[in-house]
GUNULO-115268 format. One record per atom (N, C-alpha, C, O): residue number from 1; residue in three letters; atom name; x, y, z. Coordinates in Angstrom, 1 decimal, padded with zeros to 4 digits. Layout:
<pts>
pt seq:NUM type:ala atom:CA c1:X c2:Y c3:Z .
...
</pts>
This chain:
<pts>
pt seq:1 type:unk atom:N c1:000.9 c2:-001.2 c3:000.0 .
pt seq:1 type:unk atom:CA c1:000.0 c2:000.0 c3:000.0 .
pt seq:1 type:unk atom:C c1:000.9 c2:001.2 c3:000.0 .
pt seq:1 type:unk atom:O c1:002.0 c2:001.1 c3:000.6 .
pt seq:2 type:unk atom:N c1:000.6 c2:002.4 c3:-000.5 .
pt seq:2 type:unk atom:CA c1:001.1 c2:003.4 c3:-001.0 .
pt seq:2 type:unk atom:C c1:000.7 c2:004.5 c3:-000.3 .
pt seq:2 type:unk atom:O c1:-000.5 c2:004.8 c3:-000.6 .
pt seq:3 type:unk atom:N c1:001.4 c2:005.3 c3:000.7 .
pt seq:3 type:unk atom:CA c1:000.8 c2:006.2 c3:001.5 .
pt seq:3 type:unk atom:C c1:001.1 c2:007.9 c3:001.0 .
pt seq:3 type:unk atom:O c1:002.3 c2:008.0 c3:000.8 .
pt seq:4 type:unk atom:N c1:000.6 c2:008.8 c3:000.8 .
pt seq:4 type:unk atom:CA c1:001.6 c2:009.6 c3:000.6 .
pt seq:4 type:unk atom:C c1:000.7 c2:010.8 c3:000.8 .
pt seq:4 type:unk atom:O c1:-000.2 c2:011.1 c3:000.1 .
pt seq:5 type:unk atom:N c1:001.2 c2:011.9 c3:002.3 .
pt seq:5 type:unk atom:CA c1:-000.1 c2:012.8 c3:002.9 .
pt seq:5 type:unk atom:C c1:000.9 c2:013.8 c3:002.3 .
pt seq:5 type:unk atom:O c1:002.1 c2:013.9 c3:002.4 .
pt seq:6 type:unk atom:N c1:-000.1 c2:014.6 c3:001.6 .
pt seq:6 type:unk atom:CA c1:-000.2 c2:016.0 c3:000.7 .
pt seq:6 type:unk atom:C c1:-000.2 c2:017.5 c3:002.4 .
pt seq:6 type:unk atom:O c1:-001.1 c2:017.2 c3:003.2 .
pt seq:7 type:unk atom:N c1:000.3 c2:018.1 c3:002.6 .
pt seq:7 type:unk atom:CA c1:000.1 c2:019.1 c3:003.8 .
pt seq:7 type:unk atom:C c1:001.2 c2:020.0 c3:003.9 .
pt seq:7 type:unk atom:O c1:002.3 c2:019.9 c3:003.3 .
pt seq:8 type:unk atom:N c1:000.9 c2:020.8 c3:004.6 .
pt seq:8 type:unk atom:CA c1:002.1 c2:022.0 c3:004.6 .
pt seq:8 type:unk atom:C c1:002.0 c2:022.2 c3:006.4 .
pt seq:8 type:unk atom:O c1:000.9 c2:021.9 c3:006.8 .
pt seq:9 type:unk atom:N c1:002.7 c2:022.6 c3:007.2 .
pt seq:9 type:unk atom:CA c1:003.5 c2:022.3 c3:008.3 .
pt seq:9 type:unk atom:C c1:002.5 c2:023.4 c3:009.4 .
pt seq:9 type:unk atom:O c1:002.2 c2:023.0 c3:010.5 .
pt seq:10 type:unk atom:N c1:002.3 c2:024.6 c3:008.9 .
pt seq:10 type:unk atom:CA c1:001.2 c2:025.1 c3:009.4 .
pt seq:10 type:unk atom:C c1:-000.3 c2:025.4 c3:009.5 .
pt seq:10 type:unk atom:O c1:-001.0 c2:026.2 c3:010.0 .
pt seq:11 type:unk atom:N c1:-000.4 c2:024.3 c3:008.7 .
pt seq:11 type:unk atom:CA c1:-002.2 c2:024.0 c3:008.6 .
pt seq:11 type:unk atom:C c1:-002.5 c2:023.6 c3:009.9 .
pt seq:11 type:unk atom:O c1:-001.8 c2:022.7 c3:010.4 .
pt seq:12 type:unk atom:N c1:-003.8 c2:024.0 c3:010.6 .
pt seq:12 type:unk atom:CA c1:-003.8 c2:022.8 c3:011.8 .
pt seq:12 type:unk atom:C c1:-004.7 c2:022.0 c3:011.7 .
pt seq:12 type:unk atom:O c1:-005.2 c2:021.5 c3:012.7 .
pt seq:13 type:unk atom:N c1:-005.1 c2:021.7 c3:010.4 .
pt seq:13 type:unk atom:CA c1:-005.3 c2:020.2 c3:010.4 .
pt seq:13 type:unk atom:C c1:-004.9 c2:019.0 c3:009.7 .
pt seq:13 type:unk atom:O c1:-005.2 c2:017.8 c3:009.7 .
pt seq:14 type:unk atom:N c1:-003.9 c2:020.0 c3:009.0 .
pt seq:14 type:unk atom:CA c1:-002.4 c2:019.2 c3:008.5 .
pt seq:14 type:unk atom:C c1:-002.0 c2:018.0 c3:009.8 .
pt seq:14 type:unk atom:O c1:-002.0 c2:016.8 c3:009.8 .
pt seq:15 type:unk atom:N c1:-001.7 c2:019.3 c3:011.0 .
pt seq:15 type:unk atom:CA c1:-001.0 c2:019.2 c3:012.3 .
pt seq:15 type:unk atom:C c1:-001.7 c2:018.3 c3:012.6 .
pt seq:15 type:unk atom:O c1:-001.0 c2:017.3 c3:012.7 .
pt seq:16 type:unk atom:N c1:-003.2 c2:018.0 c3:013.0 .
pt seq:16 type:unk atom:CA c1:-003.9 c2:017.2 c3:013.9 .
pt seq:16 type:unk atom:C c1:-003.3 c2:015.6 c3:013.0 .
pt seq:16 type:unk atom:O c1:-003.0 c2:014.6 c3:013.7 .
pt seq:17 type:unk atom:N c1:-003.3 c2:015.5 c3:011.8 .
pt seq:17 type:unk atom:CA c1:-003.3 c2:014.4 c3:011.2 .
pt seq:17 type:unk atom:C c1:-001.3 c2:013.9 c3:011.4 .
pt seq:17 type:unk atom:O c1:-000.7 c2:012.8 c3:011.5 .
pt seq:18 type:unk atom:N c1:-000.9 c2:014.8 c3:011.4 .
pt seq:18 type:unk atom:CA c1:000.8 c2:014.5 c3:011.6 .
pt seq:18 type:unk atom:C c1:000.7 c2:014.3 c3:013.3 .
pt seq:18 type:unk atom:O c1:001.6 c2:013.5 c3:013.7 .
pt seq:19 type:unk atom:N c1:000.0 c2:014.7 c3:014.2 .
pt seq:19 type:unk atom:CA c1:000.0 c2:014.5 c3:015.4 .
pt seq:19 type:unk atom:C c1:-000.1 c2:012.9 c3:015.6 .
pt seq:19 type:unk atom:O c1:000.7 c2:012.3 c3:016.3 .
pt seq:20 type:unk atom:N c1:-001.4 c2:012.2 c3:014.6 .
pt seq:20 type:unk atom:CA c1:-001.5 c2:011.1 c3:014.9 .
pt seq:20 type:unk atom:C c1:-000.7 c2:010.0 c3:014.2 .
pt seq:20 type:unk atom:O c1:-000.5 c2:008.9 c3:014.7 .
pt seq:21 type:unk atom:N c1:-000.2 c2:010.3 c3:013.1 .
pt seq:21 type:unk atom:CA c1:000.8 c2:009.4 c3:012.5 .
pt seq:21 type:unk atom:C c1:002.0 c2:009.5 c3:013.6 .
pt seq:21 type:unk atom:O c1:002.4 c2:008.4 c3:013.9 .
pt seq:22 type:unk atom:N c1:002.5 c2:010.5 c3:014.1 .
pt seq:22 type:unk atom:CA c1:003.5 c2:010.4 c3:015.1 .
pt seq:22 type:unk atom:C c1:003.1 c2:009.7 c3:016.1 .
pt seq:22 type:unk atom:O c1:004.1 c2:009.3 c3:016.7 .
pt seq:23 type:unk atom:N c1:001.9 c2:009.5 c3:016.4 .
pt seq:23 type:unk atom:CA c1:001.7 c2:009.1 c3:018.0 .
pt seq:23 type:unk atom:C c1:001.9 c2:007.4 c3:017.6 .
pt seq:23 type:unk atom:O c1:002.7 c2:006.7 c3:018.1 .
pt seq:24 type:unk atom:N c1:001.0 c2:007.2 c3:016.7 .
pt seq:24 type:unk atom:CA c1:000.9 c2:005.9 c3:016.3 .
pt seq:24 type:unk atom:C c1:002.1 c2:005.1 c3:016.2 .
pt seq:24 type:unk atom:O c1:002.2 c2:003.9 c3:016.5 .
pt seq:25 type:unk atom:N c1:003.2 c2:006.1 c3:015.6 .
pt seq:25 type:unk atom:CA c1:004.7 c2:005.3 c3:015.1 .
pt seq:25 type:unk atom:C c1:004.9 c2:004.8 c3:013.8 .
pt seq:25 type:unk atom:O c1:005.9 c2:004.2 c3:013.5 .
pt seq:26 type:unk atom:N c1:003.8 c2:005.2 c3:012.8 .
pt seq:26 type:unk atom:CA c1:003.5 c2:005.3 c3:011.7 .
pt seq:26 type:unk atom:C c1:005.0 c2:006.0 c3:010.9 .
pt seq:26 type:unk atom:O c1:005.4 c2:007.1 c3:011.1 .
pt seq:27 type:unk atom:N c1:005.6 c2:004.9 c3:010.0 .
pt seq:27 type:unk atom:CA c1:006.4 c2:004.9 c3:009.2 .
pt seq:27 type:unk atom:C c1:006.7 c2:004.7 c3:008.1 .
pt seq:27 type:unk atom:O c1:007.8 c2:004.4 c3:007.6 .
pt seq:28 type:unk atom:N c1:005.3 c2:005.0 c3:007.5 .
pt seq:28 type:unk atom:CA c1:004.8 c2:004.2 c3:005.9 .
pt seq:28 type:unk atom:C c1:004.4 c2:005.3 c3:005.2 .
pt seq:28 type:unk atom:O c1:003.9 c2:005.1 c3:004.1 .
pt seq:29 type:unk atom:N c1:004.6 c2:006.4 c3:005.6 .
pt seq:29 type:unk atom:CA c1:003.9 c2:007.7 c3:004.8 .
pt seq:29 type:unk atom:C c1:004.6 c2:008.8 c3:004.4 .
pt seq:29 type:unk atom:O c1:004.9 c2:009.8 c3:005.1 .
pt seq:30 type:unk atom:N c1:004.8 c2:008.6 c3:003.2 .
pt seq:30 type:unk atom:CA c1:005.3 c2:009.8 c3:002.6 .
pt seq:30 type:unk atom:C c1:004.9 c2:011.2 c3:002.6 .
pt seq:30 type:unk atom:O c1:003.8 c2:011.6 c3:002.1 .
pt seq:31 type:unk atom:N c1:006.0 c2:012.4 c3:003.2 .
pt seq:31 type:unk atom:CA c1:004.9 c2:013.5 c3:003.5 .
pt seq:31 type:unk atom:C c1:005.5 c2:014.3 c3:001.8 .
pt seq:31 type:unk atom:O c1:006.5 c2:014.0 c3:001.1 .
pt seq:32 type:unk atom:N c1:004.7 c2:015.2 c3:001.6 .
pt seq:32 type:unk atom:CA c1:005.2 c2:016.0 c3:000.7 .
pt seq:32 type:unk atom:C c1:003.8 c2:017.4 c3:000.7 .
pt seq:32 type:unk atom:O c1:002.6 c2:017.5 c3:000.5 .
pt seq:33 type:unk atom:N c1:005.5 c2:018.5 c3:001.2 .
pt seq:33 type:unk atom:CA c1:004.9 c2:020.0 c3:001.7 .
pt seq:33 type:unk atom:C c1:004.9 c2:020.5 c3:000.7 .
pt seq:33 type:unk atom:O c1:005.9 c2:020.5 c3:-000.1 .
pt seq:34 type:unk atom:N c1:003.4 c2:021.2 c3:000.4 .
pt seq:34 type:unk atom:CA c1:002.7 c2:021.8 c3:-000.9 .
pt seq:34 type:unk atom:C c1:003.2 c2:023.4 c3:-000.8 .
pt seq:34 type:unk atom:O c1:002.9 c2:024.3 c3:-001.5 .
pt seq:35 type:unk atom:N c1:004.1 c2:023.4 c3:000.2 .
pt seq:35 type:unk atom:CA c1:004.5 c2:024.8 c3:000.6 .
pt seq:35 type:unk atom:C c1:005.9 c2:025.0 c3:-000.1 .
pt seq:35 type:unk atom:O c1:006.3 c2:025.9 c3:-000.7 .
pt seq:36 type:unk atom:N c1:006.6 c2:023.7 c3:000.3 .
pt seq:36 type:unk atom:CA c1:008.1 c2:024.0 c3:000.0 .
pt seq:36 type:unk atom:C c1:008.6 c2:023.2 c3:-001.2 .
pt seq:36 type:unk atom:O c1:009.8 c2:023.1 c3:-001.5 .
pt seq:37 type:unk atom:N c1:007.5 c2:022.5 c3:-002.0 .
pt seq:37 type:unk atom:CA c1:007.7 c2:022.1 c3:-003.2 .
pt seq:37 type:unk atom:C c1:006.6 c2:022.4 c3:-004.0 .
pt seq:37 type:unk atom:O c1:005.4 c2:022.3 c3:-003.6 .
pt seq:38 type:unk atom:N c1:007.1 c2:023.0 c3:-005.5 .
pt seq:38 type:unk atom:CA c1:005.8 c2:023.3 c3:-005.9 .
pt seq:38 type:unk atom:C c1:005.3 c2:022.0 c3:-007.4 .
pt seq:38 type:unk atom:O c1:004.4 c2:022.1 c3:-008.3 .
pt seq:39 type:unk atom:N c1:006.3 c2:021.1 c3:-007.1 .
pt seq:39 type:unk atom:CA c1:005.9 c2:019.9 c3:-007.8 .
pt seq:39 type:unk atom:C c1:004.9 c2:019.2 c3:-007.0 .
pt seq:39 type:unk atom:O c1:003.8 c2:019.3 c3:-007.5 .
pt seq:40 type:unk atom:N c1:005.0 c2:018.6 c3:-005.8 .
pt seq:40 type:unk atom:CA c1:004.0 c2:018.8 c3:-005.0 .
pt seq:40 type:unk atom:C c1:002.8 c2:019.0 c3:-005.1 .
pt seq:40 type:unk atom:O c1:001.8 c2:018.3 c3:-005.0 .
pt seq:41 type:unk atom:N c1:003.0 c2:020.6 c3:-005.5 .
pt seq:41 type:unk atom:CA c1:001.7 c2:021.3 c3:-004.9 .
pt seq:41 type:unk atom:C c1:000.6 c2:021.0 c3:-006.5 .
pt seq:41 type:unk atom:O c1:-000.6 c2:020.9 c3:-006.5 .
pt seq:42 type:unk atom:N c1:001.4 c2:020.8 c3:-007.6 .
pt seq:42 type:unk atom:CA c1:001.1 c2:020.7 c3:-008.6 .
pt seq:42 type:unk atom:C c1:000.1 c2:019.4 c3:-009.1 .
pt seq:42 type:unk atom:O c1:-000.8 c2:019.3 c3:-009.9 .
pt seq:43 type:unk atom:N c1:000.9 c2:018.3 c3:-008.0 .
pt seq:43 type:unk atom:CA c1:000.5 c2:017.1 c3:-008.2 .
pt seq:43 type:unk atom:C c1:-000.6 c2:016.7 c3:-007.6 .
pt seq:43 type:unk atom:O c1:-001.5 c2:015.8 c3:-007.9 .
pt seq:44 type:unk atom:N c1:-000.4 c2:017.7 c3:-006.4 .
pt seq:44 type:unk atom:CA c1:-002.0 c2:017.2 c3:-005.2 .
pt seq:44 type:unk atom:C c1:-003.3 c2:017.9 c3:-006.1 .
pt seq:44 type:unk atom:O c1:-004.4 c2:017.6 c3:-005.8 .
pt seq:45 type:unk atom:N c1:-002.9 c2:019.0 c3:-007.5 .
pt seq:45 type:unk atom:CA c1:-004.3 c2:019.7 c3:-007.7 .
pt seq:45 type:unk atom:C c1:-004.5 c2:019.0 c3:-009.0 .
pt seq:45 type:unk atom:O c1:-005.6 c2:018.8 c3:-009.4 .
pt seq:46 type:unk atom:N c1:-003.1 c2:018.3 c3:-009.9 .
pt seq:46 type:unk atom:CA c1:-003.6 c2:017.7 c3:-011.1 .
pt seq:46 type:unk atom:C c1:-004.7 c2:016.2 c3:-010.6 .
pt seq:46 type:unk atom:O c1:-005.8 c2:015.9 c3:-011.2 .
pt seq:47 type:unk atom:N c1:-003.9 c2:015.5 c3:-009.4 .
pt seq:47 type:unk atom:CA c1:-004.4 c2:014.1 c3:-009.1 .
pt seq:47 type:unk atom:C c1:-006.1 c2:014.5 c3:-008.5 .
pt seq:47 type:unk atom:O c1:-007.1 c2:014.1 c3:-009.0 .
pt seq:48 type:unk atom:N c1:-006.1 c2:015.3 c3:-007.3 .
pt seq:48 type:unk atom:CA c1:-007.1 c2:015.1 c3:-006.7 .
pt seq:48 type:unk atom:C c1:-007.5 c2:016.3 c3:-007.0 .
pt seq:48 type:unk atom:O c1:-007.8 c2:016.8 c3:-005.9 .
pt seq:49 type:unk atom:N c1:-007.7 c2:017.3 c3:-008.4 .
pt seq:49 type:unk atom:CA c1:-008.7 c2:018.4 c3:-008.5 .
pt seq:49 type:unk atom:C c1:-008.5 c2:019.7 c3:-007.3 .
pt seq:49 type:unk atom:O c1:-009.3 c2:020.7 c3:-007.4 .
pt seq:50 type:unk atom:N c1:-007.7 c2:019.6 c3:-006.5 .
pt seq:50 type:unk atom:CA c1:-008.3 c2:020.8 c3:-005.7 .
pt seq:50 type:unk atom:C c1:-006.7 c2:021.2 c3:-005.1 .
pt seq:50 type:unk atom:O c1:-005.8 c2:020.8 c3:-005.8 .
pt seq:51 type:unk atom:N c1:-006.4 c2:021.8 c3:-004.0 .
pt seq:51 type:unk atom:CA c1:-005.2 c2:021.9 c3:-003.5 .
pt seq:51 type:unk atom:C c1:-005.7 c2:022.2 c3:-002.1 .
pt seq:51 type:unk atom:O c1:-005.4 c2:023.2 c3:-001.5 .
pt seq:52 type:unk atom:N c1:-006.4 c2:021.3 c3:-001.6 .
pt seq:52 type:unk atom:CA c1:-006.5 c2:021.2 c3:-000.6 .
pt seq:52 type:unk atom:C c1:-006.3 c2:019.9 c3:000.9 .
pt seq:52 type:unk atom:O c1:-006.8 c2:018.8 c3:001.0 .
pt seq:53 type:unk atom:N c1:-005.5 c2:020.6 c3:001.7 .
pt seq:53 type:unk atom:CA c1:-004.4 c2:019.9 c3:002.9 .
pt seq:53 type:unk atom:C c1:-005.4 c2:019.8 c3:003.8 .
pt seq:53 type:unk atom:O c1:-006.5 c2:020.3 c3:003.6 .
pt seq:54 type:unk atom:N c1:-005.0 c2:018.9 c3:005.2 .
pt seq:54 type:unk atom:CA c1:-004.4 c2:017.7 c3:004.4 .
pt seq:54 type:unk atom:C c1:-005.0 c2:016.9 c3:003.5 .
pt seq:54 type:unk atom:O c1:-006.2 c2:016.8 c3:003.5 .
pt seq:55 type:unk atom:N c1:-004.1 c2:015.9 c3:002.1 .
pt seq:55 type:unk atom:CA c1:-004.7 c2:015.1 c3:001.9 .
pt seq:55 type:unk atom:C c1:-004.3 c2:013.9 c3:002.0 .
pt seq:55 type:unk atom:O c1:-003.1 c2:014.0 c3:002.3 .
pt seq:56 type:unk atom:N c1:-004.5 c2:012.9 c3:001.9 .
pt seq:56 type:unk atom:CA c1:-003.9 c2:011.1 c3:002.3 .
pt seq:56 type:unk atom:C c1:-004.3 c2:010.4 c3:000.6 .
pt seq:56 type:unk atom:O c1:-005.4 c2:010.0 c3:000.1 .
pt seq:57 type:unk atom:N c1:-003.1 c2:010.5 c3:000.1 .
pt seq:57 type:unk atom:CA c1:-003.4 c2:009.6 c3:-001.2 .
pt seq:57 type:unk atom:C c1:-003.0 c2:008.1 c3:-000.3 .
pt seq:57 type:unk atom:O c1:-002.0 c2:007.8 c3:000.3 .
pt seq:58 type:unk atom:N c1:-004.0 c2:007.4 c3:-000.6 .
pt seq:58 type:unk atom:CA c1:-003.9 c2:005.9 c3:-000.4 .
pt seq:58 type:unk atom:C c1:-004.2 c2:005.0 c3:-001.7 .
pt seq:58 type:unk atom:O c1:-005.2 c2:005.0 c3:-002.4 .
pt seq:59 type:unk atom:N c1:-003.3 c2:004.5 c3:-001.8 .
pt seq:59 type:unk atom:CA c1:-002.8 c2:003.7 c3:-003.4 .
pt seq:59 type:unk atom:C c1:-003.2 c2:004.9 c3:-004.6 .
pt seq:59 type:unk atom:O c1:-003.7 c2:004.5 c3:-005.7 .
pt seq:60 type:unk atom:N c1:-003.0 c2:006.5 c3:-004.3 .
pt seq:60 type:unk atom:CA c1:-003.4 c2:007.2 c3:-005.3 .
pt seq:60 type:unk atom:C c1:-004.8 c2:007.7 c3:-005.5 .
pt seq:60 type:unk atom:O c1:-005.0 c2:008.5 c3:-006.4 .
pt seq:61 type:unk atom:N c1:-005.8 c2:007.2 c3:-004.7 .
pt seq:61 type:unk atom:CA c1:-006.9 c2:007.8 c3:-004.3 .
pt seq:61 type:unk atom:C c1:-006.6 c2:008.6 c3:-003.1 .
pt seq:61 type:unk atom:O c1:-006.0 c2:008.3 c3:-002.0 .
pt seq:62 type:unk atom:N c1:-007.5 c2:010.1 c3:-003.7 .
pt seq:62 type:unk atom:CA c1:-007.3 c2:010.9 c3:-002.4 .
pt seq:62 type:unk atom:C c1:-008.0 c2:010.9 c3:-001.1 .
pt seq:62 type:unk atom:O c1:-009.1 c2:010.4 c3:-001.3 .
pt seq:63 type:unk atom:N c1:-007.9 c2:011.1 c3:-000.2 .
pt seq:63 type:unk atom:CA c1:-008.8 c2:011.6 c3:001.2 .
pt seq:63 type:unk atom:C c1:-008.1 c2:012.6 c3:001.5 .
pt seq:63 type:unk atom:O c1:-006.9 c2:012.7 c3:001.5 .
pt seq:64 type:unk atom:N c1:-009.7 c2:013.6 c3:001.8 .
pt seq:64 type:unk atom:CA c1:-009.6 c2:015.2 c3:002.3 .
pt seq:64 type:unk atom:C c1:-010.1 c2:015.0 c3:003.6 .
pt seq:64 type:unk atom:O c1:-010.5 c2:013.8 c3:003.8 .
pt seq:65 type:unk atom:N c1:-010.2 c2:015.9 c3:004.5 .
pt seq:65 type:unk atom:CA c1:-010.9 c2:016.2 c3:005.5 .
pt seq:65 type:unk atom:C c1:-009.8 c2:015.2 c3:007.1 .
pt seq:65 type:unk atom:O c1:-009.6 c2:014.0 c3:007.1 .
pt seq:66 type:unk atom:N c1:-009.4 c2:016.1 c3:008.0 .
pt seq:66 type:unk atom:CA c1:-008.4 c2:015.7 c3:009.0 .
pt seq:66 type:unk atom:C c1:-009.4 c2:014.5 c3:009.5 .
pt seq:66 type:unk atom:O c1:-009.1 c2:013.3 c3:009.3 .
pt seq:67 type:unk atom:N c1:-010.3 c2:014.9 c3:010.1 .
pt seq:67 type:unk atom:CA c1:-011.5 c2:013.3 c3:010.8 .
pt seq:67 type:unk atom:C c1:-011.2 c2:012.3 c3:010.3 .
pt seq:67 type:unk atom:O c1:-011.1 c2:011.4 c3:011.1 .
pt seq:68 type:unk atom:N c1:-011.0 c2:012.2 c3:008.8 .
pt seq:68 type:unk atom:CA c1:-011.9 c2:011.0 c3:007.8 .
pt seq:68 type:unk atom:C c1:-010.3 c2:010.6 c3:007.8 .
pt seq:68 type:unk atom:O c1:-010.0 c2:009.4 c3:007.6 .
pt seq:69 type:unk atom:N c1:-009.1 c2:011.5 c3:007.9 .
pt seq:69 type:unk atom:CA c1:-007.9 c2:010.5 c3:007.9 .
pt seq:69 type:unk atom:C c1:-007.4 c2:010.0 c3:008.8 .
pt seq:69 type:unk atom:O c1:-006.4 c2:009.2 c3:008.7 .
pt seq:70 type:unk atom:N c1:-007.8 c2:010.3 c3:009.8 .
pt seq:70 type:unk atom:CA c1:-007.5 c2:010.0 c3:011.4 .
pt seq:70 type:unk atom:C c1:-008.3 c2:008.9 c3:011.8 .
pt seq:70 type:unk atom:O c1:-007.9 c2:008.1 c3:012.7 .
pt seq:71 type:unk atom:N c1:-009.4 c2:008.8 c3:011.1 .
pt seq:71 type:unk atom:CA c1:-010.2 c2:008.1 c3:011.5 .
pt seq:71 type:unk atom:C c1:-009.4 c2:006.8 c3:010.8 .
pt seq:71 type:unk atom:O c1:-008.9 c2:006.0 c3:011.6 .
pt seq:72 type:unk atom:N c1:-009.4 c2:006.6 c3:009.1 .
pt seq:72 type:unk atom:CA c1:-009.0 c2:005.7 c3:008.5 .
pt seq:72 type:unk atom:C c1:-007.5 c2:005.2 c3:008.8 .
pt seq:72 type:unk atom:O c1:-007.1 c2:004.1 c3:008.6 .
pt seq:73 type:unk atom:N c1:-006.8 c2:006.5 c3:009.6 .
pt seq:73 type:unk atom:CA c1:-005.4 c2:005.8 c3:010.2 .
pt seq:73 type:unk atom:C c1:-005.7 c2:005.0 c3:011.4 .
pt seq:73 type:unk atom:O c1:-004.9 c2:004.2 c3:011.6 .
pt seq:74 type:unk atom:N c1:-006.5 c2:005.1 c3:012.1 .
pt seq:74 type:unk atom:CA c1:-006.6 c2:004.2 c3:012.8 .
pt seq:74 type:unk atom:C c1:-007.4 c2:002.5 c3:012.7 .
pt seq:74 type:unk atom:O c1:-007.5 c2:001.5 c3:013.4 .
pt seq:75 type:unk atom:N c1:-007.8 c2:002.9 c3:011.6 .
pt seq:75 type:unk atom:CA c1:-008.8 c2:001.4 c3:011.1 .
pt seq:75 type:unk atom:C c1:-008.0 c2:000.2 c3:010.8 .
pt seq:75 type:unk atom:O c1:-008.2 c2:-001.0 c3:011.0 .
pt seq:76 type:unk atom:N c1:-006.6 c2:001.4 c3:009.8 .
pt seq:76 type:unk atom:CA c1:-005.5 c2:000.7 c3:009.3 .
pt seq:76 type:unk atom:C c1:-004.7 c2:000.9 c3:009.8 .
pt seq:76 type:unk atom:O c1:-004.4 c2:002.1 c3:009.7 .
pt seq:77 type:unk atom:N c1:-003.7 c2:000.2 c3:010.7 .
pt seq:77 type:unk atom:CA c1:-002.7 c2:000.1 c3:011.6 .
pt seq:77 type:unk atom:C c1:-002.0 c2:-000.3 c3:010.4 .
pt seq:77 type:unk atom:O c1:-002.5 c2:-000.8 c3:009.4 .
pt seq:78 type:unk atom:N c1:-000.3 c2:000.2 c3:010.8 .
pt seq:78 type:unk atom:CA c1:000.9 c2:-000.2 c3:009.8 .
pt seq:78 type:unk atom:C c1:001.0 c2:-001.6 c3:009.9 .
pt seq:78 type:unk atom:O c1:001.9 c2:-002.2 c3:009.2 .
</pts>
């Protein structure tokens, strides 16, 4: 599985979702900041239409919204 969360460092609900990957110990997720790359930023609006943080590409399908990835990070343990 293919993780790779779309966010930039001061969003806070970037933060709430990097809060829980850290807590977790979660070591499968590629971050990439829409702030300090703008290939990135390019890729989060060509793939998933919008440029909006956080997002959780899982196998390349997107998820928006901090809940719905916190939620799904916990469903799916590493």
């Amino acid at each position: 599985m293919t993780l790779k969360l779309y966010m930039f460092e001061t969003c806070p609900y970037c933060r709430k979702v990097i809060n829980e990957i850290e807590a977790s110990g979660r070591t499968d997720i590629e971050y990439h900041n829409i702030h300090k790359n703008e290939e990135d930023r390019l890729e989060l609006i060509r793939v998933g239409g919008k440029q909006q943080v956080p997002c959780l590409f899982v196998d390349g399908k997107p998820m928006y919204e901090s809940d719905d990835i916190v939620e799904w990070l916990r469903a799916n343990p590493q």
